[in-house]
C-alpha positions, 0 to 999 in steps of 0.5 A: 272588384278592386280594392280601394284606390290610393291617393298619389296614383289618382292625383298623379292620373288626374294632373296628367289628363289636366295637363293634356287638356290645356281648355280645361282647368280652374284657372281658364274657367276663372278667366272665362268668367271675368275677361270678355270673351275670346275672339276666335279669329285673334288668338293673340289678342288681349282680352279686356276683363268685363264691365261688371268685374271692373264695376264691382273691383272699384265698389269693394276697393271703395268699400274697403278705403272706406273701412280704413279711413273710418277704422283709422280715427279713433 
């Protein structure tokens, strides 16, 4: 049985199979999530972000006006 592992190896071993592996990681699966889907036939084209994104970006930003110009006179 092996002893206990120690932290920068793993962390180390665990950037290199990230890195290797350019599909996967946080930052594609948040862009997968808001921009609509990639088009297999156009690499390079640019990808709009999802209706519901856009929808819910506009409501929180209004939301948050809102809140400061209320918060703003008193």
């Amino acid at each position: 049985m092996t002893g206990p592992f120690a932290v920068k190896p793993t962390y180390d071993a665990l950037r290199r199979y990230l890195r290797a592996r350019p599909d996967m990681g946080t930052g594609k699966a948040v862009l997968n999530c808001v921009l609509e889907p990639k088009n297999p036939f156009e690499e390079k084209a640019l990808r709009p972000p999802q209706r519901w994104f856009v929808l819910w970006t506009l409501l929180a930003l209004l939301g948050l006006g809102c809140f400061l110009y209320f918060a703003e006179l008193q």
